[in-house]
N, C-alpha and C positions, 0 to 999 in steps of 0.2 A: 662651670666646672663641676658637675654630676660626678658624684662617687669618686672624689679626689683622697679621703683616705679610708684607709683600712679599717675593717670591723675589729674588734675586739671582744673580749667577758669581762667584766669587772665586778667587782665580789665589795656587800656593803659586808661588814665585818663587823654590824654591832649584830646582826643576823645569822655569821656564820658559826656552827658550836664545830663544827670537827668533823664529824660525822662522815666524809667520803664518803656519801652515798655518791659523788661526782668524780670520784674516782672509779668506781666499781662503773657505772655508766658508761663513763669515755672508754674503759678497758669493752665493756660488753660491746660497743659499737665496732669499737676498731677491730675484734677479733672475733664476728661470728660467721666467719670463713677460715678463721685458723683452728677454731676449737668443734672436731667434728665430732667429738664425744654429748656435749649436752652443754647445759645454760646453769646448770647449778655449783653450786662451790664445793661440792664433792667430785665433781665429774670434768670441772675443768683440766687443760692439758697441754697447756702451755703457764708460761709465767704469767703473771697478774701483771701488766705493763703499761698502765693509764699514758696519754698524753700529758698529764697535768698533775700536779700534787702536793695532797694537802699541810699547810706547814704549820703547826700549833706553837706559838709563845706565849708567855707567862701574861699578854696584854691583848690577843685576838689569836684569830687561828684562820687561814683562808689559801682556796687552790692557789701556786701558783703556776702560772700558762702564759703563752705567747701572746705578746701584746701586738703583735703583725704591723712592727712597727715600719713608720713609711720610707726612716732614714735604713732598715733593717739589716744589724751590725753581722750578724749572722751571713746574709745572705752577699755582703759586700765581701767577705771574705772567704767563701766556697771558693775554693781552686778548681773545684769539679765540678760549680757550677748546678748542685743537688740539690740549691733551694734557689727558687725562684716565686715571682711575682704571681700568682693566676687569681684576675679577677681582682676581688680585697683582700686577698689571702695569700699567708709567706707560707710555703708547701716544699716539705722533702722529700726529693724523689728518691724515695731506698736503694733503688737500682745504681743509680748513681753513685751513692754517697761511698768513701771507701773507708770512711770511719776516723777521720784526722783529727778529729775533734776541735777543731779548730772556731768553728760555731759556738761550741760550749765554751769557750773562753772569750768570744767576743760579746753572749747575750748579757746586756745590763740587770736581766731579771732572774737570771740560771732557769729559765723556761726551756731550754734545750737538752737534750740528756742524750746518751748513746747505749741503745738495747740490742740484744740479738733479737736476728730475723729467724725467724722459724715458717715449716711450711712443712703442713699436714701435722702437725704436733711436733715436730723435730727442729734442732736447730739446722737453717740452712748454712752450709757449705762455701765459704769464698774457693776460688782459685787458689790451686796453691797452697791454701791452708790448713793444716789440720783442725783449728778453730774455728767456731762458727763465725758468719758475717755477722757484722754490727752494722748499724747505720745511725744519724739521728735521727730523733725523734721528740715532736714539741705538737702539742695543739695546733690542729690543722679546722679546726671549727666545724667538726663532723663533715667536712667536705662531702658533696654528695650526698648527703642527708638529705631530705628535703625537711624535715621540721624544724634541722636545725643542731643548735649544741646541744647535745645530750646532757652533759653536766647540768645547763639553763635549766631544762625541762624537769628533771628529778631532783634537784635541791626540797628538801620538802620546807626550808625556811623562810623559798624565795629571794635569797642573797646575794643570788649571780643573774647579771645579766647580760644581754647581749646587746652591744653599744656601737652605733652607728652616727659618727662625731658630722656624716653630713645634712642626716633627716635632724640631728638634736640643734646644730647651727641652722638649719628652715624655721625650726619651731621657738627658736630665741628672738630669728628675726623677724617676725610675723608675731609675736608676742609685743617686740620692744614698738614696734610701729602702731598695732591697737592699743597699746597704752599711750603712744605720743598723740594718736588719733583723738582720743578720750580729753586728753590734756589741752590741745588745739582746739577741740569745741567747745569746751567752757572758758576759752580766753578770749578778752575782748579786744577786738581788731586794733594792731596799732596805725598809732598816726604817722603817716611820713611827716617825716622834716623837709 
């Protein structure tokens, strides 16, 4: 059973100070086809709108983001059917989604949120509505990316990482068996009875 569950980030929290620089990241990724002004924080032209973000208490402080979880309460309860399974990854499809928020009350982690859609710098337009469309929106793990999560990558404290529970359960089992291996050679053969 190859790749039976989901990737995830997980953040050590004696490492993380606050800092969203992993906010400013996941925003720069996901919107540099929305923001056709420039890359600087003068010139941006849309709202700041991270997949993921950061929450400071009086005891740590660290992203929170979609755990892409495998029971995925979110996606069991789309009537529209706007988030689905692709690959190891829970992904919304915006187009879909018509904004019911219904996700955000099923995620156990409030990893899910609802933003307007915008396109060319403006908010888009639903049917119908004088208001712009909304949709949700939650950590999609830079889908497409090929390096990866952006947040991972520019932590500069190294705090977050990206955790794959089937390569970690290979490298546990292949640990516990060289160490029973090691145990089993220095023992001396028993006697049957």
């Amino acid at each position: 059973m190859a790749n039976e569950f989901g990737l995830f980030v997980t953040t050590d929290t004696t490492k993380c100070t606050g800092c969203k620089a992993c906010e400013m990241a996941c925003f720069q990724v996901h919107n540099e086809g929305r923001n056709k002004v420039g890359r600087t924080v003068g010139t941006i032209t849309v709202p700041v709108t991270p997949k993921l973000y950061v929450t400071v208490i009086p005891t740590a402080s660290m992203p929170i983001q979609c755990k892409h979880c495998e029971n995925s309460p979110c996606r069991a309860v789309c009537k529209q059917f706007a988030i689905s399974k692709i690959g190891r990854q829970i992904i919304v499809d915006e187009a879909k989604c018509i904004g019911c928020k219904d996700c955000l009350v099923a995620c156990p982690f409030g990893a899910v949120t609802l933003l307007p859609l915008y396109s060319d710098g403006q908010p888009a337009r639903q049917a119908g509505s004088p208001d712009g469309k909304v949709a949700a929106s939650k950590c999609d793990l830079c889908a497409g990316v090929p390096e990866g999560p952006a947040c991972v990558r520019v932590c500069p404290n190294k705090a977050l990482s990206l955790n794959d529970i089937d390569e970690e359960r290979k490298r546990k089992n292949i640990a516990a068996a060289e160490a029973l291996a090691v145990v089993n050679a220095g023992a001396p053969e028993r006697r049957a009875l």
